[in-house]
N, C-alpha and C positions, 0 to 999 in steps of 0.2 A: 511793182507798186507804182500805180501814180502819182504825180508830180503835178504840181497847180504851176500855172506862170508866175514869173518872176515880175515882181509891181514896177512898174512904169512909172516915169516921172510924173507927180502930182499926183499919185494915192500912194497910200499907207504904205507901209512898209517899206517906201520909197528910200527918204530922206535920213540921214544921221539921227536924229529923233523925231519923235513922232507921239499918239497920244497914248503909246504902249510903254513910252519912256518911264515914265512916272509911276508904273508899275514896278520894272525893273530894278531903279532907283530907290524903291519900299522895302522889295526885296532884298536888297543888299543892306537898305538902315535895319531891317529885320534883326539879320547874322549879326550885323555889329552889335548891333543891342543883346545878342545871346553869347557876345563873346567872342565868336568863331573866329578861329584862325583865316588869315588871306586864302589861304590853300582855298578854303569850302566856298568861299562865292566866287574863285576863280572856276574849280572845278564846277562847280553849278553851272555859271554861265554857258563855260565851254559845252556839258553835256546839251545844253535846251539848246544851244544854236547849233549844235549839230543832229541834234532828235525831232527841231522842230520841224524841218520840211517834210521827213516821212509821215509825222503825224498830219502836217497839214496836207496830203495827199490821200493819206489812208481815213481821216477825218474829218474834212472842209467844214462840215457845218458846226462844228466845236468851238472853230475859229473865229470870232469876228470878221476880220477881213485874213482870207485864206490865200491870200497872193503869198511869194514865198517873197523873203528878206533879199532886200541887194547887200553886197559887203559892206557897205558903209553903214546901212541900217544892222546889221549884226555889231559891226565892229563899235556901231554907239549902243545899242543893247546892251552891250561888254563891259563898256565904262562906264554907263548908265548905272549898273550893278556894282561895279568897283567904287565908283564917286559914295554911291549912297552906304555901301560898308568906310569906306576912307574916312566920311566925314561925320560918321557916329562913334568910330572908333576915337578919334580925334576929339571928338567934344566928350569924350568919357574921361581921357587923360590931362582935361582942362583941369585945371583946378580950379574949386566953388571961390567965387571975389564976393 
């Protein structure tokens, strides 16, 4: 299967975040909002950063920007997804003032 390059400093996929973050982070307010346990947007996350380079080789044009992720770009994808479950679940356990 092919493999697209790995993004370069100053494009996408580059940096810790990026404008793919704020998906990520929806995603994970998503699961909180439904409840889920931490397990399901951990295991989520982990499947898409490890599925997504194959699809983005076997799929480029799916992809906006089809460069593959640096570690630091997955690794805030990660907690991107975790933040946005952490802090819906967190405002559910608020109590109404």
């Amino acid at each position: 299967m092919p493999y697209t390059r790995r993004a370069r400093k100053g494009e996408y996929n580059y940096p810790i975040a990026d404008k793919f973050s704020f998906v990520h982070a929806t995603v994970g307010a998503m699961m909180g909002l439904a409840n889920a346990p931490g397990w399901v947007p951990l295991l989520t996350t982990l499947s898409w950063e490890a599925a997504e380079p194959h699809m983005k080789g076997s799929m480029p044009k799916v992809f906006p920007r089809s460069t593959r992720d640096t570690n630091r770009n997955k690794l805030g994808d990660m907690l991107f997804m975790m933040g946005g479950w952490y802090l819906t679940k967190k405002k559910k356990r608020e109590p109404e003032r």
